[in-house]
C-alpha positions as CSV (number, residue, x, y, z in Angstrom):
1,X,120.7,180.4,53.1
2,X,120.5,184.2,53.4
3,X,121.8,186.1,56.4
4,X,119.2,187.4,58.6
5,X,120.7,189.2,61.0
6,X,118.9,186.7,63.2
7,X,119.4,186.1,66.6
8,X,122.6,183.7,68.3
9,X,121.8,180.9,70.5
10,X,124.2,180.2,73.5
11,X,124.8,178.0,76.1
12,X,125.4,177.6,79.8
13,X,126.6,174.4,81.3
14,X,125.9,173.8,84.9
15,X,124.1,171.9,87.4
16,X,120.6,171.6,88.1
17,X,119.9,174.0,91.3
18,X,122.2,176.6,89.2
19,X,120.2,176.3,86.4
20,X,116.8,176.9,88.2
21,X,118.2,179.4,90.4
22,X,119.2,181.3,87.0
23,X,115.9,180.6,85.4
24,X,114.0,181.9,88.8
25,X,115.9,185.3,89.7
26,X,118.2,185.9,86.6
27,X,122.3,186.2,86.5
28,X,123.9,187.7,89.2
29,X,127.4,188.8,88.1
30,X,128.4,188.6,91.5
31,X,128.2,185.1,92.3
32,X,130.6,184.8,89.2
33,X,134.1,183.1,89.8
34,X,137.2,185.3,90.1
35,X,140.4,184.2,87.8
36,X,138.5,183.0,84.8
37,X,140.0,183.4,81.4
38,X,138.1,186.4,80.9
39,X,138.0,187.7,84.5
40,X,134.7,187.7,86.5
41,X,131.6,187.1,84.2
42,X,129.2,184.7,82.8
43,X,129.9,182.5,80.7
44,X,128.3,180.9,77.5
45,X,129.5,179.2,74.5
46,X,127.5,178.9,70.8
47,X,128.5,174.8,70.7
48,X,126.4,172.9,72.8
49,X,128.3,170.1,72.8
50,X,130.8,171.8,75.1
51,X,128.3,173.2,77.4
52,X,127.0,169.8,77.8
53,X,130.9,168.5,78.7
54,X,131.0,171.2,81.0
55,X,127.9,170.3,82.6
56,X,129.0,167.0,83.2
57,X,132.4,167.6,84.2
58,X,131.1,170.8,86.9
59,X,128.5,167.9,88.2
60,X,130.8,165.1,88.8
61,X,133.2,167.4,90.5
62,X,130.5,169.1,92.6
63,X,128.6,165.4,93.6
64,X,132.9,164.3,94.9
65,X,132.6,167.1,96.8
66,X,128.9,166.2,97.9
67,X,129.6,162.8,98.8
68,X,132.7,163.6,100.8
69,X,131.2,167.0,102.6
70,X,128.1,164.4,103.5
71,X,130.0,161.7,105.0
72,X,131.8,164.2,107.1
73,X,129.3,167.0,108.3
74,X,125.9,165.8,107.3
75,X,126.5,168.4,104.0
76,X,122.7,169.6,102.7
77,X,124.2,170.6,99.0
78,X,123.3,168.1,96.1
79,X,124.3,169.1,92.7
80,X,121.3,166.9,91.5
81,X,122.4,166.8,87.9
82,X,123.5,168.2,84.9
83,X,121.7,170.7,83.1
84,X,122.5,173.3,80.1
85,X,120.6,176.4,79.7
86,X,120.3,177.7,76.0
87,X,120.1,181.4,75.8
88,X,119.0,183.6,72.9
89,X,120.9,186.8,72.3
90,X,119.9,189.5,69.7
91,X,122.6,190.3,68.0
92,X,121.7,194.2,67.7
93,X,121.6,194.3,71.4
94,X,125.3,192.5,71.3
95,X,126.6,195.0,68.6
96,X,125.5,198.0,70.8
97,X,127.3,196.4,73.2
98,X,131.3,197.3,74.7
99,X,132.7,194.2,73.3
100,X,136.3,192.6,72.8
101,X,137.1,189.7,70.5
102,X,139.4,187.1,70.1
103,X,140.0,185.1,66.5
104,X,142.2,182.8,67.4
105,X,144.9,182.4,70.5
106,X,147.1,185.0,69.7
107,X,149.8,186.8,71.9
108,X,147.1,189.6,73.2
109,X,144.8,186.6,74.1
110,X,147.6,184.7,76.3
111,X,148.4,188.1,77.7
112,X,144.7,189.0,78.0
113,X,144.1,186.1,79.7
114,X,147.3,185.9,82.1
115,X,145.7,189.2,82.9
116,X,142.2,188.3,84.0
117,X,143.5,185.5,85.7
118,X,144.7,187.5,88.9
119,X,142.9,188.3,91.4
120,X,140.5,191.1,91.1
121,X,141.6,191.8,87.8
122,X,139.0,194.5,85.7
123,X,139.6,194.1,81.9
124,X,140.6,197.9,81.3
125,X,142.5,201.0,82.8
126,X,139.9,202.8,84.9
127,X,139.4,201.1,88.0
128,X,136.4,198.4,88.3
129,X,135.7,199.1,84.3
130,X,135.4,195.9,82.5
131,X,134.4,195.3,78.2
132,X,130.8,193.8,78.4
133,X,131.3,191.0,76.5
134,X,134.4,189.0,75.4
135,X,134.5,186.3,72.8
136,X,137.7,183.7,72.7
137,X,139.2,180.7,72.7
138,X,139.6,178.8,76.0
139,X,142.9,178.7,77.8
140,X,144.2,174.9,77.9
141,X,144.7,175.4,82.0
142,X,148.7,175.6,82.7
143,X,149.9,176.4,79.4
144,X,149.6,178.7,76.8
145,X,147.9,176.8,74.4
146,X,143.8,177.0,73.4
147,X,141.9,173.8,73.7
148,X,141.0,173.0,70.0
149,X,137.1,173.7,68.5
150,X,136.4,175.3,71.8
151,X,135.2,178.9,72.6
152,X,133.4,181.2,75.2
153,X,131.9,184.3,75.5
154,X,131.6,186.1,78.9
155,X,129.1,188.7,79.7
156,X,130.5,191.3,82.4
157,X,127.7,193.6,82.4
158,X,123.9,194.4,83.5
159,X,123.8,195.2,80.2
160,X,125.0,192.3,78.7
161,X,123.0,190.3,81.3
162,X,119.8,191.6,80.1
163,X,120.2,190.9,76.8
164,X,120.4,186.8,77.8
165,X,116.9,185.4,77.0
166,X,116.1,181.9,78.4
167,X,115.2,179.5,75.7
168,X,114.8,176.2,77.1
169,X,116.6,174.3,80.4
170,X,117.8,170.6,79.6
171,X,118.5,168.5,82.4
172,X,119.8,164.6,82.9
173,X,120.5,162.3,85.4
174,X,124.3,162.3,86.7
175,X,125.2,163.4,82.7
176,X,123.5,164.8,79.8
């Protein structure tokens, strides 16, 4: 097959009022988490598989929390269900873009990561100033190891956000 230059589909793994919350009013870098691998960012990977463990795993976690929140003050949250979000990404608008990359799990990741996983941590010198997009392995949590055939890339920027394109939203039941 002959390269085309054409564009990259990613994924989002989440839960269903996430997803249509995305799909409605876009991403909003500042709902991101803190202390990620990659600092604060949005966060996609090109294997849908994982994004559809990830779903999963975020919805079981968040319906625990439901159930108990519920029983004790009448919680309104429900999680609802597991849903990915495929994104496509021109890869001219990615190239343009201020981007850092990771092979493989290397010293500099580990560091890199270590890093970004403080508090308020911004990916270079200059205060608040962070690389648009980084692509990596994911950090194996408590140890410096990356979980095998696994990988993300976080968007940190307006820029980067705008270049995300809905595709398609895939919801299931409790899993997908």
């Amino acid at each position: 097959m002959p390269w085309t230059n054409g564009p990259l589909t990613v994924y989002h793994g989440t839960v269903g009022p996430f997803a249509d919350d995305i799909v409605r009013n876009g991403i909003n870098l500042a709902r991101c988490l803190d202390k990620t691998d990659f600092g604060r960012g949005f966060y996609t990977t090109r294997i849908r598989q994982q994004a559809v463990e990830h779903a999963n795993q975020r919805y079981a976690d968040l319906q625990d929390e439901f159930l108990r929140a519920q029983q004790a003050f009448n919680a309104t949250f429900d999680p609802e269900c597991a849903a990915v979000i495929e994104f496509v990404v021109r890869r001219d608008g990615l190239a343009a873009l201020d981007t850092l990359a990771f092979v493989q799990s290397t010293p500099d990741w580990i560091e890199f990561v270590r890093h970004c996983r403080l508090p308020s941590r911004n990916h270079k010198i200059a205060p608040g100033s962070y690389y648009d997009v980084v692509y990596g392995p994911l950090l194996v949590v408590g140890s410096d190891l990356a979980i095998p055939d696994a990988e993300q890339m976080s968007v940190h920027s307006a820029s980067a956000v705008g270049l995300l394109r809905v595709a398609h939203v895939t919801k299931g039941g409790p899993t997908l």
